[in-house]
C-alpha positions as CSV (number, residue, x, y, z in Angstrom):
1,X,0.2,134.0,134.2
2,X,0.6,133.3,130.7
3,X,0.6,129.8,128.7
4,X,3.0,129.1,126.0
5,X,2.0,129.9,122.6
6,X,2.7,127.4,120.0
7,X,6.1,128.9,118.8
8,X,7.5,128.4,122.3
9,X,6.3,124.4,122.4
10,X,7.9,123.9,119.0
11,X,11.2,125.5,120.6
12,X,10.8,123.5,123.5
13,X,10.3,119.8,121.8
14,X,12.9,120.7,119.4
15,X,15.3,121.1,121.7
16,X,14.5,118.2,123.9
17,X,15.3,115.5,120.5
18,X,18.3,117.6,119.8
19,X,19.2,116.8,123.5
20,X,18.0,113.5,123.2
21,X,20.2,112.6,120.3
22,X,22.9,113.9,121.2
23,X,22.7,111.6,124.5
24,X,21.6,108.6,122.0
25,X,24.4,108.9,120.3
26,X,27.0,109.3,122.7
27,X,25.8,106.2,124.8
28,X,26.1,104.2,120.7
29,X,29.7,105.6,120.8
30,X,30.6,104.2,124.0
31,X,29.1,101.1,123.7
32,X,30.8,100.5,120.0
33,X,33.9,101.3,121.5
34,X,33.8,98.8,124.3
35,X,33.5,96.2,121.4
36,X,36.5,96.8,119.9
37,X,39.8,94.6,120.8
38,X,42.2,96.3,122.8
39,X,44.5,98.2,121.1
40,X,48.2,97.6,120.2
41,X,51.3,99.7,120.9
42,X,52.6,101.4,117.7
43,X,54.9,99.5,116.4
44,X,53.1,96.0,116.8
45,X,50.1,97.5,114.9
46,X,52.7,98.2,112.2
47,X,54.3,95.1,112.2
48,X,50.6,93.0,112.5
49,X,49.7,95.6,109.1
50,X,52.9,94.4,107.2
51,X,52.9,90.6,107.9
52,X,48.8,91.3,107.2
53,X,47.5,89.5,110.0
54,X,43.7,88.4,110.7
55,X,41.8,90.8,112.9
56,X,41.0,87.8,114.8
57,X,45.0,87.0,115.2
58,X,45.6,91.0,115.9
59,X,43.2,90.7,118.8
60,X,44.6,87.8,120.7
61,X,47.8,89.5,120.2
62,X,46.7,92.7,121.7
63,X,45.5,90.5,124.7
64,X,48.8,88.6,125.0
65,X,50.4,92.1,125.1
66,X,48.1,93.4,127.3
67,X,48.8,90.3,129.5
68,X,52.4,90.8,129.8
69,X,52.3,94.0,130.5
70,X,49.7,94.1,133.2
71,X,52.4,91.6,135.2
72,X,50.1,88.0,134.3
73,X,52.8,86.3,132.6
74,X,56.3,86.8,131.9
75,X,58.4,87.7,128.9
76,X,59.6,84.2,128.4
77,X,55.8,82.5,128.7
78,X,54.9,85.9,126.3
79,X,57.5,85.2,123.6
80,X,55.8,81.5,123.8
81,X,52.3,82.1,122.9
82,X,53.4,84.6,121.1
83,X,55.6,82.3,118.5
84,X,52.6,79.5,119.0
85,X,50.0,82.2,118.0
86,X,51.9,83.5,114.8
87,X,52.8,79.4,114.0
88,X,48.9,78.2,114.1
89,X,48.1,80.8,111.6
């Protein structure tokens, strides 16, 4: 039986950091995007750009949405925080 020379132990570590970055920095990428506000249909990101809305204001806006279109509240209650939302700012 032979050992491993020193070539082959250099090989070896270097490919277990390569593996162990590359794991690092997928679990970083997941856990930056589970920060982030949810995001907003096409067109009301476009809009929320154009009337240059807070972040802040975009988020809750993107949660409203999200709301209304997961069945929590209805059009009329949306349309109403939505308008008392975009009034308070």
């Amino acid at each position: 039986m032979q050992t491993m020379g020193w070539v082959q132990w250099v090989t070896w570590g270097t490919g277990v950091v390569v593996f162990a970055a590359v794991i690092g920095l997928v679990i970083r990428g997941v856990l930056r995007a589970a920060k982030r506000p949810p995001e907003q249909p096409s067109a009301a990101a476009r809009v929320a750009r154009e009337a240059q809305l807070s972040p802040e204001l975009q988020a809750q806006l993107a949660a409203l949405n999200q709301r209304k279109d997961h069945g929590d509240i209805s059009e009329a209650e949306y349309e109403r925080q939505r308008a008392a939302l975009l009034a308070a700012r």
